[in-house]
C-alpha positions as CSV (number, residue, x, y, z in Angstrom):
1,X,68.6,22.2,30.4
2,X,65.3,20.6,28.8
3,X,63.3,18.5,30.1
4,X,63.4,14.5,29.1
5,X,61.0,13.5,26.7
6,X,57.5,12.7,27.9
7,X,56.8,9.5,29.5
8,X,53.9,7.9,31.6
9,X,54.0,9.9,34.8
10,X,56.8,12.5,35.0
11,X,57.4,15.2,37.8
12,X,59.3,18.1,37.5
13,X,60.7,21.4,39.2
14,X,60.3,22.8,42.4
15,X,58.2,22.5,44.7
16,X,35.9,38.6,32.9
17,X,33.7,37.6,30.9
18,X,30.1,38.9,32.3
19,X,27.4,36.6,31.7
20,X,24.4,38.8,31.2
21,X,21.8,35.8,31.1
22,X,22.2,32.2,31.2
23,X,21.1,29.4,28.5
24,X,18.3,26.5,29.3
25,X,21.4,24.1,30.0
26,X,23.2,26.3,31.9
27,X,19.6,27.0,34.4
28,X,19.3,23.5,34.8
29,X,22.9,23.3,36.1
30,X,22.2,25.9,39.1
31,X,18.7,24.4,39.4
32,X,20.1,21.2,40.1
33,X,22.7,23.0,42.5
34,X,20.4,24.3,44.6
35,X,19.0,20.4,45.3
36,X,20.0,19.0,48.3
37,X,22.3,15.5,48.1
38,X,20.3,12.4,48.0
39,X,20.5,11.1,51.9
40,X,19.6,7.2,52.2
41,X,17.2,7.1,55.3
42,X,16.0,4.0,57.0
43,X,12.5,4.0,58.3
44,X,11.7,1.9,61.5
45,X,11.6,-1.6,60.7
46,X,13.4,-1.6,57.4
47,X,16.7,-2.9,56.9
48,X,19.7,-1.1,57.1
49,X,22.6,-0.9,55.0
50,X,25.5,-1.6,57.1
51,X,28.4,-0.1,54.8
52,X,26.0,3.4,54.7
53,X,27.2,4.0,58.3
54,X,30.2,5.4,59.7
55,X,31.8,3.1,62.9
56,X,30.3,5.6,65.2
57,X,26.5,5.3,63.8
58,X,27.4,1.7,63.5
59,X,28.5,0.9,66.9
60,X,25.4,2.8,68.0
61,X,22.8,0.4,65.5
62,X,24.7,-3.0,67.3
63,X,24.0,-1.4,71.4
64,X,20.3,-0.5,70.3
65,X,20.3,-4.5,69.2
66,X,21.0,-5.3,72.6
67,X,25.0,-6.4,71.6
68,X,28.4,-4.6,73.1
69,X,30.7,-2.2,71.5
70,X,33.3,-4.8,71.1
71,X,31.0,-7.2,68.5
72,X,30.5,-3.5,66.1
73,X,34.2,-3.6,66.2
74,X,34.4,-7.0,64.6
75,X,31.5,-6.2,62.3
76,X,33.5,-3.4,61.0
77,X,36.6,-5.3,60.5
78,X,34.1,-8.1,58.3
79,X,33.6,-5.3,56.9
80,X,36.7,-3.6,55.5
81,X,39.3,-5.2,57.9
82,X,41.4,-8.4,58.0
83,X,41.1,-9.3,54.1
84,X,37.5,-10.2,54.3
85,X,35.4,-7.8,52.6
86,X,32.5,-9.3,53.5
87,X,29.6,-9.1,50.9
88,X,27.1,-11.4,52.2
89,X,25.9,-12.8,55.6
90,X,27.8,-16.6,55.0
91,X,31.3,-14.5,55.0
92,X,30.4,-12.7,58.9
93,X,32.8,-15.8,60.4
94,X,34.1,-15.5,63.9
95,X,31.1,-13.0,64.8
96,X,28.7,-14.2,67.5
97,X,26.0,-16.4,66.6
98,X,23.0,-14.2,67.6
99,X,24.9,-11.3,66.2
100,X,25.1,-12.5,62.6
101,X,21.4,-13.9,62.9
102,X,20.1,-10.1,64.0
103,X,22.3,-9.1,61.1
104,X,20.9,-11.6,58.4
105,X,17.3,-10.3,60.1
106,X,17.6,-6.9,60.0
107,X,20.5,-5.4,57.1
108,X,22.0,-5.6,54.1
109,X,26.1,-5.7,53.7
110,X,25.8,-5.7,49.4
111,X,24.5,-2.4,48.0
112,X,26.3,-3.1,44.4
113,X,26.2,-6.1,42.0
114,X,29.0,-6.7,39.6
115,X,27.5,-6.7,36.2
116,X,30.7,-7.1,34.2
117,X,34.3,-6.3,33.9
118,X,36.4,-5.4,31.1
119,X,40.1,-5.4,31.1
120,X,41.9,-2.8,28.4
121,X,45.0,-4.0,26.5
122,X,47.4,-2.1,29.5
123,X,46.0,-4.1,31.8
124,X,43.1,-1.0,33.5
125,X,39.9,-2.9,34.5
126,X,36.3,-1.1,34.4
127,X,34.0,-2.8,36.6
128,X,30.3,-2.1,35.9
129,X,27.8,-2.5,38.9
130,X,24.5,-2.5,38.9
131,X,22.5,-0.6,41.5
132,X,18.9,-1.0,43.2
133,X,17.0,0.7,40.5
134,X,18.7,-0.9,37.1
135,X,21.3,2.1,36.7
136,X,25.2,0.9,35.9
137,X,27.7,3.0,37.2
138,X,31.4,2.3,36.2
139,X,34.7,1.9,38.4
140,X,38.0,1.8,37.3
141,X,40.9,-0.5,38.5
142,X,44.3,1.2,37.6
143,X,47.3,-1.5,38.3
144,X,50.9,0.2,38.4
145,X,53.9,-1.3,37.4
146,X,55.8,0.6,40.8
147,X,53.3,-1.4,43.3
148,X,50.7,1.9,43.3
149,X,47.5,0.3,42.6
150,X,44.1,3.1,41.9
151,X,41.0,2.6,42.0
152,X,38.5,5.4,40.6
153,X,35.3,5.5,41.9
154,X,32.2,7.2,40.8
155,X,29.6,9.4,42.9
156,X,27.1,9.8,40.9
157,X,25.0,8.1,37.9
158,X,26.0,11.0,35.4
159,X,26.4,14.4,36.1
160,X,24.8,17.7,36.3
161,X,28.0,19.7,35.6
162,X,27.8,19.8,31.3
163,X,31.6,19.7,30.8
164,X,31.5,20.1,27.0
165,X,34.6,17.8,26.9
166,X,33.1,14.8,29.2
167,X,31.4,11.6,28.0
168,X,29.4,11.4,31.4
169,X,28.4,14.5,31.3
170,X,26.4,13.7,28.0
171,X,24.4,11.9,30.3
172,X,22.8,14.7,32.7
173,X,22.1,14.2,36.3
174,X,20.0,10.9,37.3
175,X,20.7,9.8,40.9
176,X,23.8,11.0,43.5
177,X,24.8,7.7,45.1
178,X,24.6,6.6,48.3
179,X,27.2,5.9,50.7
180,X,27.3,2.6,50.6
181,X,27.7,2.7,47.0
182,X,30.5,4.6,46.9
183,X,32.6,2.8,49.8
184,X,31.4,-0.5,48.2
185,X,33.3,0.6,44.7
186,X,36.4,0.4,47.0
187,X,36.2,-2.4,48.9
188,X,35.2,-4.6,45.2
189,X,38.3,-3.4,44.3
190,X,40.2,-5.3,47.4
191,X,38.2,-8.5,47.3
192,X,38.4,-8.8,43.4
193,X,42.0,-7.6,42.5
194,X,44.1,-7.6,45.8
195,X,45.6,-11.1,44.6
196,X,46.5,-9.9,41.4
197,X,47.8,-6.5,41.6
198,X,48.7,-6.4,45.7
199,X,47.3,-3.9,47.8
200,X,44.9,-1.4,46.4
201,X,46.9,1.8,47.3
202,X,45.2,5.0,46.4
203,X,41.7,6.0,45.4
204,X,40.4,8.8,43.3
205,X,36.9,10.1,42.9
206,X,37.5,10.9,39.2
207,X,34.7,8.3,38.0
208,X,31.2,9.6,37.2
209,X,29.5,12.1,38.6
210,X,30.8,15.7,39.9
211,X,31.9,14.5,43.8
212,X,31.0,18.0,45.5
213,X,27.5,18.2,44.2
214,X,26.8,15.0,46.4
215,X,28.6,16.3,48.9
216,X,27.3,14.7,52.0
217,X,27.6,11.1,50.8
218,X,31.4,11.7,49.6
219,X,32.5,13.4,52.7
220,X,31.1,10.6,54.7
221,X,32.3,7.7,52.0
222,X,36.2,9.1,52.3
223,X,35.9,9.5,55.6
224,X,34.7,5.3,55.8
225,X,38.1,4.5,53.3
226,X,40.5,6.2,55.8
227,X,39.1,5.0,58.6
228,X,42.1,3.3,60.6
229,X,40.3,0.4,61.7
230,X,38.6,-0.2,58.4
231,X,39.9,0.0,54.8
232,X,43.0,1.9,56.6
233,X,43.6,4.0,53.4
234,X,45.7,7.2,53.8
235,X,44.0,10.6,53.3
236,X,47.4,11.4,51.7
237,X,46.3,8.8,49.3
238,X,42.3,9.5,49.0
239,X,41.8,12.4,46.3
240,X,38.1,14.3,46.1
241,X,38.1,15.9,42.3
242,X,35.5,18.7,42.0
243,X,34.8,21.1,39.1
244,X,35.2,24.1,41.1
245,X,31.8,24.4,43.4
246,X,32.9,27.2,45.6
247,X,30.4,26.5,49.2
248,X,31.3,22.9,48.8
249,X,35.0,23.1,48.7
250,X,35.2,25.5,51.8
251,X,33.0,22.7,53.6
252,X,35.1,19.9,52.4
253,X,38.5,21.2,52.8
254,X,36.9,22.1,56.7
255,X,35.6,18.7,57.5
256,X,37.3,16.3,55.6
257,X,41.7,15.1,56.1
258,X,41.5,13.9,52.3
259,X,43.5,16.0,49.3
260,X,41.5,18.1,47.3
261,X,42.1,18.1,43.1
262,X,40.2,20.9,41.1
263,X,39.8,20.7,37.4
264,X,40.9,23.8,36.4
265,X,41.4,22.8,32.4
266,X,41.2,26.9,31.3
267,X,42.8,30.2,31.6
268,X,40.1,32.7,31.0
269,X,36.6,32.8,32.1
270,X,35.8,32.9,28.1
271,X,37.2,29.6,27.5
272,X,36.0,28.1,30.6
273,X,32.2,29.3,30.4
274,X,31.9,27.9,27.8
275,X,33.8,24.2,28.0
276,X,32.6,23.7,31.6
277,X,29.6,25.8,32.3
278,X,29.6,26.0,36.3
279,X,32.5,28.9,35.8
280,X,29.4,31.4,35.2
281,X,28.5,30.6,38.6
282,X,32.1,30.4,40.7
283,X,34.5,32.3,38.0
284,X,38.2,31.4,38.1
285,X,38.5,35.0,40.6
286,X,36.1,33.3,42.9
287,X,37.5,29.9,42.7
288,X,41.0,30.5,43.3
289,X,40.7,33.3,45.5
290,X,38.6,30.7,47.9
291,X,41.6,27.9,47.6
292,X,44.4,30.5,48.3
293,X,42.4,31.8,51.3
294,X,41.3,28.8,52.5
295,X,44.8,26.6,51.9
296,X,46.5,29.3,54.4
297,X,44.1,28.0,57.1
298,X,44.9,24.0,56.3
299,X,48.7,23.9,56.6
300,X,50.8,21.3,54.7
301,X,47.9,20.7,52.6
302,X,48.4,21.0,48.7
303,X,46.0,21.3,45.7
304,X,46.0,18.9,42.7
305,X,45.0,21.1,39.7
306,X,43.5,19.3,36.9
307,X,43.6,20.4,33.6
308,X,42.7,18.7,30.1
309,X,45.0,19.6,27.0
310,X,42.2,20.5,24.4
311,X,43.8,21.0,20.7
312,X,43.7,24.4,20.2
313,X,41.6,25.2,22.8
314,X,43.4,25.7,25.8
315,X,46.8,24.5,24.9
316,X,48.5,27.7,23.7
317,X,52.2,29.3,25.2
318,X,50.0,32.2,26.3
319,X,47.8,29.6,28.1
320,X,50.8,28.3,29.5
321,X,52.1,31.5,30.7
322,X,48.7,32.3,32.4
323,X,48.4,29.2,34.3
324,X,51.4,29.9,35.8
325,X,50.3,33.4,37.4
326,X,46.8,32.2,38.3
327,X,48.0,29.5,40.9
328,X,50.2,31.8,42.3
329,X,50.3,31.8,46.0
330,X,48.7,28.6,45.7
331,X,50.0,25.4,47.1
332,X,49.6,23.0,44.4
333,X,50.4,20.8,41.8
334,X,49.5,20.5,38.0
335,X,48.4,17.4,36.5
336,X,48.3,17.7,32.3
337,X,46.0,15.1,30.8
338,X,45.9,14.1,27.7
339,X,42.3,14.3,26.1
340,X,40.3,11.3,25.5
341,X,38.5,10.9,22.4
342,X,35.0,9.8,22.6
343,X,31.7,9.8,20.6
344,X,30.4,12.8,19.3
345,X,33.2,14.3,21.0
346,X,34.0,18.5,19.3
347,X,37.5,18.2,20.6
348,X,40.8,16.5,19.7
349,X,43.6,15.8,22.2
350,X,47.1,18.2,22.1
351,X,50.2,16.7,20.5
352,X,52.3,15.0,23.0
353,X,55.4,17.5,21.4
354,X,53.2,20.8,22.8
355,X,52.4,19.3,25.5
356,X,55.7,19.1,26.7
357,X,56.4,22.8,25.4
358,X,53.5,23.5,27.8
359,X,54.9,21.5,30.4
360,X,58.4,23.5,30.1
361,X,57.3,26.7,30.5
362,X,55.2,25.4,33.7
363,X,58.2,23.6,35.2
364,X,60.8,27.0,34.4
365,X,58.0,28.7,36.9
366,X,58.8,26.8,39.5
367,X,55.8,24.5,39.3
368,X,55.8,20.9,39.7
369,X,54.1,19.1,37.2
370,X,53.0,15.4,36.0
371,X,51.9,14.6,32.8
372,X,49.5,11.8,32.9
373,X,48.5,9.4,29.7
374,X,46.1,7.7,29.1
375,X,45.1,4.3,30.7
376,X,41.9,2.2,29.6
377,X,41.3,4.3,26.9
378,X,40.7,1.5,24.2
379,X,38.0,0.3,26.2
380,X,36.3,3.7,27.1
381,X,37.7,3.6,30.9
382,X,40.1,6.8,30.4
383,X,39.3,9.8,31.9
384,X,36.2,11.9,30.5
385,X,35.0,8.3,28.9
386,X,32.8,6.5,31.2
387,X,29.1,6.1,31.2
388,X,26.7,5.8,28.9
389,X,24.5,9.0,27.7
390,X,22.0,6.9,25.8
391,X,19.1,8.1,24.1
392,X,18.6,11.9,26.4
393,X,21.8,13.9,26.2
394,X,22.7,17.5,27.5
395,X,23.4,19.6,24.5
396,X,26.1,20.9,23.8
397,X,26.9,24.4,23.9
398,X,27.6,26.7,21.3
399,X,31.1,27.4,20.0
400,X,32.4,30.8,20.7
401,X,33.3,32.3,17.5
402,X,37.1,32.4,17.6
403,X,37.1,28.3,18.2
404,X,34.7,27.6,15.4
405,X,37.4,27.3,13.3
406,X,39.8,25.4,15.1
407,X,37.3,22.5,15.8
């Protein structure tokens, strides 16, 4: 029987190329690989930033103040507990009077400032906060008309990875955030919209910035969110996106109890060389040879593939029929997006009718798939839209021959 026609979010079903040398873009990708994450330190005497520390590492900072465990607990509840949110020193109410004076002395509970919100025609909002140093990152507010609120934070300003078919990655690398900024995205999302949309349900680091290359901060940052005494959100319900880096997944899927979503978005190591460059260093062999061996080891635990229809690009039958044996022995799920348009974009997004076609011949596999439209995308806060390259822009790669013609 066929499938219903395509619709919002829909589930179905059941449960090499060698690279002899790469291109100037493509050594400042591994360059910037090889860079440690950014780690926010405090030297003695400075302030701390209170939402850069887990509970543990905070509980310790409030005993070396001379206070008991019990007042960290109610700091961290002011925090991310009891619908408070606090944001600035005046909102630390019921804490102990010395306790909130240290804390006005001595740290900082803001690492973001709101520089404007935008709210698309279907009702998506994309914050913009400033940081420290003038850079705007962006967030995005996805209300649901079932109760399942989203919230898509960034990790980074930009991003190193050169995915030929992403607005922020136009802009290159230019700072991994910092804890705080990331958890912060989150809990602006609860003290700005809670009223008007009800609980924010689920989060998704599927803003800007590739999650895995600032690894450390992320880890620690969904690790905060699900924190049961905190922002209580479920890991079920917390979902890391990475483009496929290889060491970094095996870490994260080891130390961290939130899903995992990999954006897969090609069939052959051709295709995916060239539309997202870090393939030439973890091929699609390596890639999904590491989640297959490392899913066996995390039971129950599924994989969210990720894949962007591009118009003749990566949206054929044959595709289709490829897709299907390369997750093979793979716990997972398919997401099909539809491609958002964006300036100076090469690429043009799939009819919905072949994307459906697609989706059948996924579905008669056995897969189970979703097929997710846009949301925000008349106000740049789709997927593959935000940020702002500017004036300095990656370039672009070249065309393989065979696609010249269909783009």
């Amino acid at each position: 029987m066929a499938a219903p026609p395509l619709g919002p979010l829909l589930r179905w079903g059941a449960s090499s190329l060698r690279v002899h040398s790469a291109s100037p873009p493509t050594r400042r990708l591994f360059s910037a690989l090889r860079r440690p994450s950014a780690v926010v330190r405090c030297e003695p005497g400075s302030r701390v930033m209170l939402k850069g520390m887990d509970y543990p590492e905070l509980e310790k900072w409030v005993q070396s103040q001379g206070f008991r465990p019990g007042q960290a607990m109610m700091l961290w509840k002011c925090l991310y507990g009891n619908n408070v949110w606090a944001h600035c020193h005046d909102e630390l109410a019921g804490l102990n009077k010395d306790l909130r004076k240290m804390i006005c002395e001595l740290a900082d509970l803001k690492a973001l400032t709101v520089k404007d919100i935008i709210t698309a025609s279907d009702g998506t909002r994309k914050i913009l906060f400033s940081l420290e140093n003038a850079s705007v990152i962006e967030t995005v507010v996805i209300p649901n008309a079932r109760g399942r609120t989203t919230v898509c934070v960034s990790s980074q300003v930009g991003c190193a990875m050169n995915c030929q078919f992403c607005f922020t990655g136009r802009m290159g690398l230019r700072k991994h955030l910092s804890t705080a900024e990331i958890v912060e995205q989150a809990v602006f999302a609860r003290k700005l919209f809670s009223d008007e949309f009800g609980s924010i349900t689920n989060v998704v680091f599927m803003g800007m910035g590739e999650p895995l290359h600032n690894v450390d901060n992320v880890i620690k940052a969904s690790a905060i969110m699900v924190d049961e005494q905190g922002l209580q959100f479920s890991p079920r319900k917390v979902t890391v996106s990475t483009s496929g880096l290889v060491p970094q997944i095996k870490r994260f899927l080891h130390e961290s109890k939130c899903d995992l979503a990999v954006s897969l978005n090609a069939t052959t190591d051709e295709v995916r060389n060239w539309i997202m460059p870090i393939n030439r260093k973890y091929n699609l062999n390596l890639l999904l040879g590491t989640l297959r061996e490392e899913l066996r080891l995390r039971r129950k635990s599924i994989v969210l593939f990720e894949y962007v229809m591009l118009a003749e690009v990566n949206d054929s039958m044959d595709d289709a029929k490829r897709l299907t044996e390369l997750v093979h022995g793979i716990s997972c799920k398919i997401n099909l997006i539809s491609f958002n348009p964006h300036s100076g974009s090469q690429f043009k997004p799939t009819p919905d009718e072949k994307i459906i076609e697609f989706r059948n011949i996924l579905i008669q596999s056995g897969l189970t798939v979703m097929v997710r439209l846009s949301r925000g995308d008349d106000q740049m806060a789709a997927c593959g839209q935000l940020g702002e390259p500017g004036d300095y822009q990656l370039p672009l790669l070249r065309v393989p021959d065979k696609f010249q013609v269909a783009l």
